[in-house]
N, C-alpha and C positions, 0 to 999 in steps of 0.2 A: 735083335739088332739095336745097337744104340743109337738114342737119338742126339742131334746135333744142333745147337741153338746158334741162331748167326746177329751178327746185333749192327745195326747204323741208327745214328742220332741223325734227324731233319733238321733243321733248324733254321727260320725265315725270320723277318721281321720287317716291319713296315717301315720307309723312311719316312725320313722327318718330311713333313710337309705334303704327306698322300692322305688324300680324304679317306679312300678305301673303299666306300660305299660307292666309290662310282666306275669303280673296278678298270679305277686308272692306279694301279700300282704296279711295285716291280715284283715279277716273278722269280731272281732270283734267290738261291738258298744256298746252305751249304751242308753238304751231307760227309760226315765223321763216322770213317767205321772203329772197329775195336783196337785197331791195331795204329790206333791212331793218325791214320794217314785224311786228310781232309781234302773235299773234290768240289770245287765250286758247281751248280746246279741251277735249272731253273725250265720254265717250260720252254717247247719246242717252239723255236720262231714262225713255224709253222699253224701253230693253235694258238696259239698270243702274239700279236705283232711286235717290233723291236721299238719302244725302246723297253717295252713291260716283259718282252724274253730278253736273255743275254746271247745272244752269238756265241760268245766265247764261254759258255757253260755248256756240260753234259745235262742232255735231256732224259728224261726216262727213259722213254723210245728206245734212243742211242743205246741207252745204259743195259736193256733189256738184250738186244741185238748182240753185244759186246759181252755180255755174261755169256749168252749160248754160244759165241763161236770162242769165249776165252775157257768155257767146259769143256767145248768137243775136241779143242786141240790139246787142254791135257789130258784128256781119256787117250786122242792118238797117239801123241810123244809115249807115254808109259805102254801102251799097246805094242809101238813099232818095238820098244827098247827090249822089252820080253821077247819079241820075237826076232831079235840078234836085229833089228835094222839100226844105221847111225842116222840121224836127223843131224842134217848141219843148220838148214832154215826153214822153218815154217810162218804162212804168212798168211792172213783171210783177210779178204775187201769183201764182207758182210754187207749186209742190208737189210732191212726191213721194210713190209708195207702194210699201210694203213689203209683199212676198207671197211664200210658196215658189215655189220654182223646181224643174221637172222632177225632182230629185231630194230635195225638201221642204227646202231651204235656205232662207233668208231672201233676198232680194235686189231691189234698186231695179227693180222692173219695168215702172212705169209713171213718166212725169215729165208734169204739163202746166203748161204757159208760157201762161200768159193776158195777153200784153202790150193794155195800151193808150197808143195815139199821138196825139198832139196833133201837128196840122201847122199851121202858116201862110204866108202868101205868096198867089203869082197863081197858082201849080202847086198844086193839091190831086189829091194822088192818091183813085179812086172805088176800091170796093172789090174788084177784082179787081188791080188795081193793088198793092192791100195785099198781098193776099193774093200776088200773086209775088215781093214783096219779101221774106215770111216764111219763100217758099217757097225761096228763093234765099239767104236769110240761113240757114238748118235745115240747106240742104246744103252749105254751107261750115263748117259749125260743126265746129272740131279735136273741142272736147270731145262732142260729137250723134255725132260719127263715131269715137269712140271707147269709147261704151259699145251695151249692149245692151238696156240700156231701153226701151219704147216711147216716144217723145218727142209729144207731141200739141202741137197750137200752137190755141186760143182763142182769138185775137183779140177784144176786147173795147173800148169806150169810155169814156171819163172821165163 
């Protein structure tokens, strides 16, 4: 198997006039992947209050959430397409939750992916049909299979 290397630049820096040392500064950054596309960043208003998180930046958190359900829907889309179905829309209002972990750390321990699929065409998949394209797209998923989270899948309709 070939391996596959993925690349994003961090990149923070202190403004003018933040002592730093008193962990009064801003949290946000900005993260640049390879293909050049740059995503403002910064922690979760939730763990840093605002004005030191940005509201209007992606958190990790988010970012982690947003990977595994932007995984599991293209394992599904290529899943459905081999098995003659048309996707007209697909849509997940994801989540994640933050809970201690065995040792009372904070950590992603739950994610659900509540996709819904619009099909058309003369192939409409019934619902078991669904459900093992989800199931099928869940276990291909790099990012599903590389964390520790429970991942639950909801399937829902428009």
């Amino acid at each position: 198997m070939v391996e596959h290397v993925y690349t994003a630049a961090v990149e923070w820096r202190r403004g003018e006039g933040e002592a730093f040392t008193d962990n009064r500064y801003g949290r946000g950054h900005l993260w640049t992947f390879d293909g050049g596309v740059s995503v403002p960043a910064s922690s979760a208003p939730s763990s840093v209050r605002v004005p030191y998180s940005r509201e209007d930046a992606v958190d990790p958190e988010e970012a982690l959430v947003a990977a595994l359900s932007s995984c599991h829907m293209l394992f599904f889309l290529s899943f459905a397409a081999k098995a003659g179905y048309v996707v007209d829309r697909y849509r997940d209002d994801a989540s994640g939750t933050m809970a201690p972990n065995e040792s009372g750390r904070l950590h992603l321990s739950r994610v659900t992916l509540a996709p819904a699929v619009a099909f058309s065409g003369e192939s409409q998949p019934d619902a078991p049909a669904i459900e093992a394209l989800h199931h099928a797209a869940h276990d291909h998923c790099y990012i599903a299979n590389s964390v520790r989270a429970e991942i639950v899948i909801e399937p829902r309709t428009f």
